[in-house]
C-alpha positions in Angstrom: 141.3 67.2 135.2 140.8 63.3 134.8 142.8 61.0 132.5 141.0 57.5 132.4 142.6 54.7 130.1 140.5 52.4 129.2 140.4 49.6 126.1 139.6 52.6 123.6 142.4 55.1 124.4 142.7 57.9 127.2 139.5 59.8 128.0 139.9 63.1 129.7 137.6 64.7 131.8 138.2 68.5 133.0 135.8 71.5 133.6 133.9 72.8 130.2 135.6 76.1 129.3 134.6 79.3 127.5 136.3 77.8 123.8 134.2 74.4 124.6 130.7 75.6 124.1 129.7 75.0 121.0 131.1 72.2 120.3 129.4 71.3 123.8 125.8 73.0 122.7 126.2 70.8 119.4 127.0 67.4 121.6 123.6 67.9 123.2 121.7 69.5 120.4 122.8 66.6 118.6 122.0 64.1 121.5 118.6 65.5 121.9 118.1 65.2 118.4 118.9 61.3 118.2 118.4 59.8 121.2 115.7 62.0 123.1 113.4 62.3 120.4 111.7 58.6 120.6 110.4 59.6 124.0 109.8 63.0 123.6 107.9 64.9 120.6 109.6 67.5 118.9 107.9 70.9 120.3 109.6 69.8 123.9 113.2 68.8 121.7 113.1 72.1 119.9 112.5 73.3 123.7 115.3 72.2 125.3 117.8 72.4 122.2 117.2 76.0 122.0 117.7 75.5 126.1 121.3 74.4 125.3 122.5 77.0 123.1 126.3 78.3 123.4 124.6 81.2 125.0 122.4 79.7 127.6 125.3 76.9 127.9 127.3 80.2 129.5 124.5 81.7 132.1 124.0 77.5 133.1 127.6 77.5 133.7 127.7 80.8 136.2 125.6 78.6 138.2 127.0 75.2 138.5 130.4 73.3 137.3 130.0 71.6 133.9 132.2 69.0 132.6 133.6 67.6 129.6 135.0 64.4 128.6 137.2 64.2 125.9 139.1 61.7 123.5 141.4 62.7 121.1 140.4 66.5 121.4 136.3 65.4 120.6 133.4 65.8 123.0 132.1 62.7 124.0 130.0 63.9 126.6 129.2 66.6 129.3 127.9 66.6 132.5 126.9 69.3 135.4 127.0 69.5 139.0 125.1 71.6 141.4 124.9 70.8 145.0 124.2 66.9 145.6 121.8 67.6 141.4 123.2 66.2 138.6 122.3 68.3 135.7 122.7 68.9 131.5 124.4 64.9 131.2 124.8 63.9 127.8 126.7 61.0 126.0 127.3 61.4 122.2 124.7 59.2 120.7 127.9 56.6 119.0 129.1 56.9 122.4 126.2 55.8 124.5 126.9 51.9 125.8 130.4 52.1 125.6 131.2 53.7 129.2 131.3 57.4 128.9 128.5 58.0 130.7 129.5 55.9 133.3 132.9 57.8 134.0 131.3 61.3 134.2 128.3 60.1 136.5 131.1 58.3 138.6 133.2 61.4 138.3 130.7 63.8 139.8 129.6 61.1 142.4 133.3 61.2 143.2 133.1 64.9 143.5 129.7 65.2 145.4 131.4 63.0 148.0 134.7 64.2 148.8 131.7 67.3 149.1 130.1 65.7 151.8 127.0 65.0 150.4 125.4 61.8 151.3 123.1 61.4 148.5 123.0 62.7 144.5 119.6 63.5 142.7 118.8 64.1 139.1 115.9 64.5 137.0 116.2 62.6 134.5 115.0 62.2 131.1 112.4 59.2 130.2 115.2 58.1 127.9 118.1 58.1 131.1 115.8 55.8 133.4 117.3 52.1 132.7 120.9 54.3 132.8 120.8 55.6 136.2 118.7 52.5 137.6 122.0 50.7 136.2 124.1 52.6 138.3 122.2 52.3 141.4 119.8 55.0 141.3 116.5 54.2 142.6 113.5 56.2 141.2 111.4 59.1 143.7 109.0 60.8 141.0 108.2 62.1 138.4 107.2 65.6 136.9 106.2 66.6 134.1 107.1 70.1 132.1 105.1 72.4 129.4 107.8 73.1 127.9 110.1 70.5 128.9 108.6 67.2 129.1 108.3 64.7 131.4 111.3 63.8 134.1 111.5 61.1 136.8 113.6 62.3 139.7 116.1 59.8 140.5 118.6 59.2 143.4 121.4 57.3 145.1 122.8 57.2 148.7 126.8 57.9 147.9 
């Protein structure tokens, strides 16, 4: 666990647990919902929201370490690691700008480090692009999904 202060209070950052997901599925049900759907057309949102579900939020989290940030006891965000991949990162759409996103990104590059690993990847959504090219990741490719959509695969040299 993480406490950051910053001008808004104390965010907290600590490993999703079993009581956290649905209020975590929601965060990114909700996110898809608001932010994802200018770039991508509903079939592929109702795709990956049913993708997010408590349920599949649980199998996801058997594979790789998911993490919360929190303020106040709300979920502002959520991000997982696998590896040197960032995976499942979402900001609460009133949250996005104001530096969430860039603590759990910094968080797990922190991580991935102390790890070992040299570089971190992600695919990310259309709508993440200017984001991770903000914080230093330079694009590689893109691919694109049936059921998914299109992602660009992103990385940066830790």
């Amino acid at each position: 666990m993480v406490t950051i202060t910053n001008d808004r209070g104390h965010l907290m950052i600590r490993r999703m647990e079993e009581h956290d997901l649905v209020r975590v599925s929601a965060l990114i049900q909700n996110t898809l919902l608001v932010s994802n759907s200018s770039d991508y057309d509903l079939e592929i949102v109702g795709n990956l929201i049913t993708a997010f579900s408590p349920s599949q939020l649980r199998a996801i989290a058997k594979k790789r370490r998911i993490f919360i940030c929190e303020e106040n006891g709300a979920v502002l965000g959520t991000i997982g690691l696998e590896d040197n991949r960032v995976y499942n990162f979402f900001v609460a759409p009133d949250r996005q700008g104001s530096g969430v996103g860039r603590e759990l990104l910094e968080f797990v590059e922190n991580r991935a480090r102390k790890e070992g690993w040299e570089k971190l990847s992600v695919a990310s959504s259309l709508t993440a692009v200017a984001f991770y090219r903000k914080m230093g990741y330079v694009r590689k490719g893109e691919q694109d999904n049936e059921t998914y959509g299109r992602t660009v695969t992103m990385e940066r040299r830790l």
